[in-house]
N, C-alpha and C positions, 0 to 999 in steps of 0.2 A: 614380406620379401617377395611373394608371390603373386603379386598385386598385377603386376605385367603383362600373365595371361590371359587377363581380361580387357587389352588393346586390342586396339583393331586388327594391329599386324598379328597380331596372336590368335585371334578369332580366328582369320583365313589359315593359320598353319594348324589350329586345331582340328577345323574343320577337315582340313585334309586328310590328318592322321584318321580323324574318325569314320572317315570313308573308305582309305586305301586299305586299312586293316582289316576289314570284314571283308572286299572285294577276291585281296588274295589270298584269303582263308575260303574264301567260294569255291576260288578256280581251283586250288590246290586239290579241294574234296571233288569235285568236277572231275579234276584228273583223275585222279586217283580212285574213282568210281569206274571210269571208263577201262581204268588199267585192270579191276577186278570184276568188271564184267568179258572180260578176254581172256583169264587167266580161266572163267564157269565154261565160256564156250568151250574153251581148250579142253577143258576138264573133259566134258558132257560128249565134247568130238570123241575124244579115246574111250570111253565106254558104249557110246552106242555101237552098232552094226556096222558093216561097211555098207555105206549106200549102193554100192553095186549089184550086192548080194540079194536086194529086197525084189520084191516083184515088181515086173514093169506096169507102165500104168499108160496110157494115151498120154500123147502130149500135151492137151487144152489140161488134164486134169492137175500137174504139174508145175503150172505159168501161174504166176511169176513164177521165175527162179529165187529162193534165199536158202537160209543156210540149213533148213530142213530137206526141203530137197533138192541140192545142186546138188550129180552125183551118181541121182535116183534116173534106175533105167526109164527112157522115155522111148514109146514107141509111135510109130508115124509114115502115113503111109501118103508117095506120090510119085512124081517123074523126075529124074536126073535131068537139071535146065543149068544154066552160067557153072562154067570150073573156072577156079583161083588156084594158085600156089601163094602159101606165106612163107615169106625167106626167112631166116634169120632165125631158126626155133631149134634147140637145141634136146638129142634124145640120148640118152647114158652118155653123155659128154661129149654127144658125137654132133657136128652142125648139119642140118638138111634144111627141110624144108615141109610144110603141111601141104596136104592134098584137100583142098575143100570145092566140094560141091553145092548147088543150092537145090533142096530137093522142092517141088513147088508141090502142095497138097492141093485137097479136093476144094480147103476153103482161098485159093486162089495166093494165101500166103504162101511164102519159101523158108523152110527150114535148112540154116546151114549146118551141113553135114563134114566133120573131118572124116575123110575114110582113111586116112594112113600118114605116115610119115617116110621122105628119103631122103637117105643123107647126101651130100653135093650144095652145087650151086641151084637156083632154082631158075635161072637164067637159060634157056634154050632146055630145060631139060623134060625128057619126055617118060613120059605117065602115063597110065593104064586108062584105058575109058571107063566111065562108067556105064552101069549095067543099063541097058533099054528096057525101055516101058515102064509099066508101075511093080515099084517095090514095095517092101514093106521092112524098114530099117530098125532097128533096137542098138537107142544106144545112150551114153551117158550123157544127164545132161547138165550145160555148164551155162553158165550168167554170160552174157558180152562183154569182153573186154573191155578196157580201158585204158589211160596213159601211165598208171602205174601197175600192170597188169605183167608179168614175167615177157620177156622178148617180145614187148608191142615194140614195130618201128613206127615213131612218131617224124620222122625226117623229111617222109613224103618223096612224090618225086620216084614211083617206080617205074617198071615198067609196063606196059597194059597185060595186063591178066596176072599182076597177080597185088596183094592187098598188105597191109602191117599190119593190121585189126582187125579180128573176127568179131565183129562189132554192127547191129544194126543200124546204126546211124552212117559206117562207112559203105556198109553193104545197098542200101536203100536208097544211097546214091550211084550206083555203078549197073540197078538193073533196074528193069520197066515193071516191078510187083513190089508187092509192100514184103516185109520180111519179118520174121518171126524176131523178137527181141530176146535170144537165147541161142545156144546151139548145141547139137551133139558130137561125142564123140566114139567110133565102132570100138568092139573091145577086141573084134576080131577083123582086121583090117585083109583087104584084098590083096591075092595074086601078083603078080606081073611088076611088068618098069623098068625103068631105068635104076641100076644097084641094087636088083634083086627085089624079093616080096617086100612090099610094104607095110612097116611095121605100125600095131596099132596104138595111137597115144592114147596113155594113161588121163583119168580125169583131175583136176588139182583139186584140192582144197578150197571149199570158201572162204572170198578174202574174210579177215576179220575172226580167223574162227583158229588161230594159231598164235603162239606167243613169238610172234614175229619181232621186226627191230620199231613197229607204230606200236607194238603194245611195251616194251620199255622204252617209246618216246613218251610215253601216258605218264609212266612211273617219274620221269627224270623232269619232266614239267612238273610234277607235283612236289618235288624238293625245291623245285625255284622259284614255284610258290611260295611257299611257307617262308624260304631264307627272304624273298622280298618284304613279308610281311616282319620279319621280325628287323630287319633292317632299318623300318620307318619306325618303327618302336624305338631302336637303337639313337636312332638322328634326333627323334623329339625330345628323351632324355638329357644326350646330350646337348641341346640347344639349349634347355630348359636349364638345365646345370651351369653352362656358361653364362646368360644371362644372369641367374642369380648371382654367381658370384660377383659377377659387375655391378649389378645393384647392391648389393654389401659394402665391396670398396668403396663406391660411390657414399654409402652411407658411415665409412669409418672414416674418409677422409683422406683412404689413398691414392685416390687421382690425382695423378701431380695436377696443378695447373696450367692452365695456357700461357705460354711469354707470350709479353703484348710484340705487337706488331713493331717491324722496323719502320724508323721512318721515312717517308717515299725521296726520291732523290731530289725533286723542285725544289721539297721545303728542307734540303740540310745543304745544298748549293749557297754559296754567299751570306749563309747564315749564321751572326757568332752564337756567343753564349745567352741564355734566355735569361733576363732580365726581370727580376720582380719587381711588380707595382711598389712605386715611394724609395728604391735602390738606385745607389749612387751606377752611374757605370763605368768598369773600371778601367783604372788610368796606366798609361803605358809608360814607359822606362822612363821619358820626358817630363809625365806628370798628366799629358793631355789624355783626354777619351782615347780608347782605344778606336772606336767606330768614328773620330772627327777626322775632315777632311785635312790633308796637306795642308800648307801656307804657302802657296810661291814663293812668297819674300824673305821667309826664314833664312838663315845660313846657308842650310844645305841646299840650297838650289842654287841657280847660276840664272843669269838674264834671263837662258830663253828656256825658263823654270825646267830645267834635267836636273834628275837627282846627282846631287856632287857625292861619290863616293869616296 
């Protein structure tokens, strides 16, 4: 009865099952690996230290930034060169705007420095200068933004001096030096401005290192895994179940059969009854063939042979 799945068409649908089912039995553990390597970090974040609290270190010592030390005080020493304002960054629910500076070091890089946050528009608004000469800054250090990065404006389109991304790739186009791929921010922000002292932003979180809504998008792909996989299990059964039964029928006899064909209009136009070979053909009220032609001369016609009714 199950002879079938060894057709061709059955080949190709076996083949598939036998593929699609391991694939998203992969991806589902894929996922679902990734979802439990976010729940360790998550973990590991809330037991270590505050990274704030540990001792500062130079900045090359630091670079890259990842999730061990984004956080970690970095210290860095050079001259206050290009200030930006970033709009659109929001402090205890309040809107302002960042104060960033590019501090330029002795290795000719610029490290961008946030010194503060004010709240307002960032549009005409006036800001404390920064300090002359060479510094020597401590402060927290954070990875480059991004476009899924808290209050990046990606819209573009501002106005000159001031940036949506604290970001070396936007920065290293806006000044004549290369820039550090990272940036700081003070814990203790400057004096002066427009609406009062300037307050110091806090450092975030490394992405990836909180059970955010990417790590229950991890979990929730990993059940749509698995339901796809048992899905295609579901379809090949059932396939497998309807053909058999058709092949049964088939083999008990309950397929009705086909009525033959009508027949086409040419050959039932003008056409009497079918006649068997060595059969008289039958004769009409008169006695003559039904198929013989008229007689002109018969009774029922008139000279100019019309049927006389």
């Amino acid at each position: 009865m199950y002879r079938f799945l060894l057709t061709p068409r059955w080949w190709g649908i076996n083949l598939f099952v036998v593929l699609a089912i391991p694939f998203c039995v992969f991806m589902g553990t894929w996922q679902l690996g990734r979802f439990e390597d976010r729940v360790q970090s998550h973990e590991q974040a809330e037991k270590a230290p505050d990274p704030s609290t540990r001792a500062a270190k130079p900045l090359d010592a630091l670079l890259p930034v990842d999730k061990v030390t984004s956080g970690r005080p970095a210290i860095a020493t050079g001259t206050y060169a290009d200030q930006f304002l970033v709009p659109g960054r929001k402090l205890e629910d309040r809107q302002g705007f960042y104060v960033l500076n590019m501090l330029r070091t002795d290795s000719g890089k610029a490290l961008p420095v946030v010194r503060g946050w004010l709240p307002g528009s960032a549009t005409d608004a006036r800001v404390p200068a920064a300090p002359k000469g060479e510094v020597t800054v401590t402060g927290d250090l954070q990875a480059s933004e991004n476009t899924h990065s808290d209050g990046v404006d990606v819209r573009g389109g501002l106005p000159s001096g001031q940036v949506g991304m604290i970001s070396a790739a936007t920065l290293v186009n806006l000044v004549p030096y290369d820039v550090y791929d990272a940036w700081v921010t003070l814990p203790e922000a400057e004096a002066g401005g427009t609406g009062g002292a300037m307050k110091p932003v806090p450092a975030a979180a490394p992405e990836g290192s909180g059970l955010d809504l990417k790590a229950f998008q991890n979990l929730g792909y990993t059940g749509e895994w698995f339901v796809f996989a048992a899905f295609v299990l579901f379809m090949w059964f059932r396939l497998v179940r309807r053909e058999a039964e058709a092949e049964r029928d088939i083999a008990l006899g309950l397929v009705p059969e086909e009525s033959p064909a009508p027949a086409t209009a040419d050959a039932s136009e003008g056409a009497g009854p079918a006649v068997e070979e060595g059969a008289e053909a039958p004769e009409t009220a008169e006695g003559a063939p039904k198929d013989a032609p008229e007689d002109p001369s018969s009774p029922d016609y008139d000279v100019a042979s019309t049927p006389v009714r």
